[in-house]
N, C-alpha and C positions, 0 to 999 in steps of 0.2 A: 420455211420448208413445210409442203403439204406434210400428211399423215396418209400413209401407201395404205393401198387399197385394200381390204380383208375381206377375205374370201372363204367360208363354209366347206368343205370338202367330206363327202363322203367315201370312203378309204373299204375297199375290200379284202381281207389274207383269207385267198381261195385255198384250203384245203383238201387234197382229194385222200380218195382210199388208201394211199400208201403213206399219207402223210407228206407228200410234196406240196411245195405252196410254190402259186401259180403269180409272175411277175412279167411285165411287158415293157416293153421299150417304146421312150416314150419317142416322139414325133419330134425331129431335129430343128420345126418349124416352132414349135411351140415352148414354154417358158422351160428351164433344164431340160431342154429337149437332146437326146442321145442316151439320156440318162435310162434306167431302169428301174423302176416302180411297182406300188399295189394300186391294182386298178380302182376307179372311182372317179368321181367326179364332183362339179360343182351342187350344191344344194341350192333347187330354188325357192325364190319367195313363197313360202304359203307351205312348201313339202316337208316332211318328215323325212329324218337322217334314213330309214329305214328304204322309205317309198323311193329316195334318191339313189341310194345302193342298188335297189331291184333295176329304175329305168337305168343309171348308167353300164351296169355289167351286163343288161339283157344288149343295151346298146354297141358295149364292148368287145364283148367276148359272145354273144348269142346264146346265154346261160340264164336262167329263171332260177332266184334266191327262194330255197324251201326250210333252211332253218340258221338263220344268223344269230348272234351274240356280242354284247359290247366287247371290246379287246383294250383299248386307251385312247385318250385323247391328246393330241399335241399341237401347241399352240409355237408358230415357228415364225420371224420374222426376216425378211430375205429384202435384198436393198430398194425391191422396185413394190414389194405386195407383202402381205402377211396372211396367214393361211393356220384356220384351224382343222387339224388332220382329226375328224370323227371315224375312227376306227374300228373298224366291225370282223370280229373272226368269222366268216363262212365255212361251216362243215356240211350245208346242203344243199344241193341244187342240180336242177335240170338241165341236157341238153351237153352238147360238147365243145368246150372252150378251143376259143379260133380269135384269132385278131380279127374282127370284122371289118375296123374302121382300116385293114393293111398293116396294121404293126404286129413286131414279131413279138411272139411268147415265148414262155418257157418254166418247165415247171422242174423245180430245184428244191434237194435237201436242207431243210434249217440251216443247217453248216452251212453250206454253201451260196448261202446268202452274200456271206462277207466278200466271197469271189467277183460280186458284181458291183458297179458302181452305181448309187440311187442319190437323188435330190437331199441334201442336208438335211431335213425334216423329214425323211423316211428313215433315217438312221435309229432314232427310236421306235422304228416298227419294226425294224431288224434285230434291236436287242429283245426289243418285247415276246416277238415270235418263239427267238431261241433260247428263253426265259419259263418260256409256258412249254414249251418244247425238251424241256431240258436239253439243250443240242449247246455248248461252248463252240464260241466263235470258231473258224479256221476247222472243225473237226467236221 
């Protein structure tokens, strides 16, 4: 049996002024596609976790990254790929978040995270948010 495929990802938790953090629904075409998510994307050869956060969320959401920070890293293995989530807290940026690529957003209280269903290897970015957040699950 091969060894699934691993894949770099860089992970966005968009923060805005009230402290809502900003999650999308991912694309019912693509891998836990229905699911809901922190946007980002894949890291390409040669890019910085950094450079990949600015191109994917300017890609995503039409938002320019003005002051990010490391948040966790999670290393997650899923039966067809494996995927390391390089996770970046966002507290600054430009412009106003929109599904660009057609998918829907939404921006939601810490607590309320748990209300929504994410990819098995976001789930540590759900506790981590609500963690640094001080927000307990369900509240």
């Amino acid at each position: 049996m091969s060894k699934p495929t691993s894949i770099h990802v860089a992970v966005g938790v968009i923060v805005d002024r009230e402290g809502k953090i900003l999650i999308a629904r991912r694309s019912a075409q693509l891998h836990q596609g229905g699911l809901w998510e922190f946007p980002g994307g894949k890291v390409e050869f040669g890019e910085s976790v950094q450079c990949a956060l600015g191109r994917e969320l300017a890609e995503e959401l039409a938002i320019e990254v003005s002051c990010c920070r490391p948040l966790i890293k999670i290393a997650h293995d899923y039966a067809d790929k494996s995927v390391l989530l390089d996770v970046w807290w966002v507290e600054g940026f430009t412009g106003k978040a929109r599904g660009a690529e057609g998918q829907p957003i939404a921006w939601v209280g810490a607590g309320q995270l748990s209300d929504y269903q994410f990819p098995e290897a976001n789930k540590a970015i759900v506790l981590a948010v609500q963690r640094v957040l001080g927000t307990a699950t369900g509240s």
